[in-house]
C-alpha positions in Angstrom: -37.1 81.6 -99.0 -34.0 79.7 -97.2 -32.9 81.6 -94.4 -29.5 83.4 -94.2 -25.9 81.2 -94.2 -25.4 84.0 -91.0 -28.8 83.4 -89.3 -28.7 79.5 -89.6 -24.7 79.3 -88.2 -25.8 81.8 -85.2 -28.8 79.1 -85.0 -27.2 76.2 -84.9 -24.1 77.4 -82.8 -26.7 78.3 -80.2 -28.6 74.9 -80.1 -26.4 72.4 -80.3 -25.5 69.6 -78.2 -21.6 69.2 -79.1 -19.3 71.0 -81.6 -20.1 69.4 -85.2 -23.9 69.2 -84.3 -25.8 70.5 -87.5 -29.0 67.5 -87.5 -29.8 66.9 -84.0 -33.9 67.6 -83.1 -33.1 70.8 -81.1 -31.7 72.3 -84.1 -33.8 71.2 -86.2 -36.8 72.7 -84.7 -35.1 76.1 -83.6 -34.9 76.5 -87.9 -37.9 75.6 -88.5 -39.4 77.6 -85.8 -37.6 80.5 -87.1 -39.0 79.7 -90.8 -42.1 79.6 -89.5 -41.6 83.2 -87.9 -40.4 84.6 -91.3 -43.0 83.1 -93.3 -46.0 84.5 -90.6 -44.2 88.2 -90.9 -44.9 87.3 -94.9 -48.4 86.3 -94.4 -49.2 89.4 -92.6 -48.4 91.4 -95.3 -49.8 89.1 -97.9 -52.9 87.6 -96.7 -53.8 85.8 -100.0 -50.6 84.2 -100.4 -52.2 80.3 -99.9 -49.1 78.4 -101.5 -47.0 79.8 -99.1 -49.6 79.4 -96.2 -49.5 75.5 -96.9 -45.8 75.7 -96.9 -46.3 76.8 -93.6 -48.4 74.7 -91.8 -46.6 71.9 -93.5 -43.1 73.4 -91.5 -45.6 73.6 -88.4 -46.1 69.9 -88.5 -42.6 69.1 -89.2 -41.8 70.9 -85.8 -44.7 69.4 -83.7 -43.8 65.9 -85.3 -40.1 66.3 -83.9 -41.3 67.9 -80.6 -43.0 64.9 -79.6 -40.2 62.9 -80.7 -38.2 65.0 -78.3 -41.0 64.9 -75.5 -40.5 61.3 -75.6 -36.9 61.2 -75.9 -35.9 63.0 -73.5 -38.0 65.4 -71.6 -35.5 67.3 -69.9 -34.3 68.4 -73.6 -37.7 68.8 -74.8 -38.4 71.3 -71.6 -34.9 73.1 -72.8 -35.8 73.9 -76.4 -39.7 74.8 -75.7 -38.0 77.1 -73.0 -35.4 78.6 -74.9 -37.7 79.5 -78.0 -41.0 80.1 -76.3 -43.1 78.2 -77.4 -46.4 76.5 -76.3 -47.7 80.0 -74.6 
């Protein structure tokens, strides 16, 4: 399920770079990262559910692709956003 026009605007207004940034790889991975949040609260609940499971790890990769897009980039960014959500433990 898409997340909420409220819970993507506070997500994007949060990790943006300038005013009309709605694309840029910070953004991107902060929704998928909180898709991929949702969707593990869902498979908690419903352990059998292996459509959505794949769904899942396919938004994991998605993130970890544009990570090390990022990590490359720019690191100083990439340290930012892995920061700011908390990932990699």
């Amino acid at each position: 399920m898409p997340l909420a026009v409220q819970a993507k605007k506070e997500i994007i207004a949060e990790h943006r770079t300038h005013k009309n940034d709605v694309g840029s790889s910070e953004v991107q991975v902060a929704l998928l990262s909180r898709r991929i949040l949702e969707l593990t609260e869902h498979l908690k609940e419903h352990s059998k559910d292996f459509s959505s499971r794949r769904g899942m790890l396919k938004l994991v990769n998605r993130r970890r692709r544009l990570l090390r897009y990022l990590r490359g980039e720019s690191p100083d960014r990439y340290r930012n956003i892995v920061q700011s959500l908390g990932l990699r433990g």
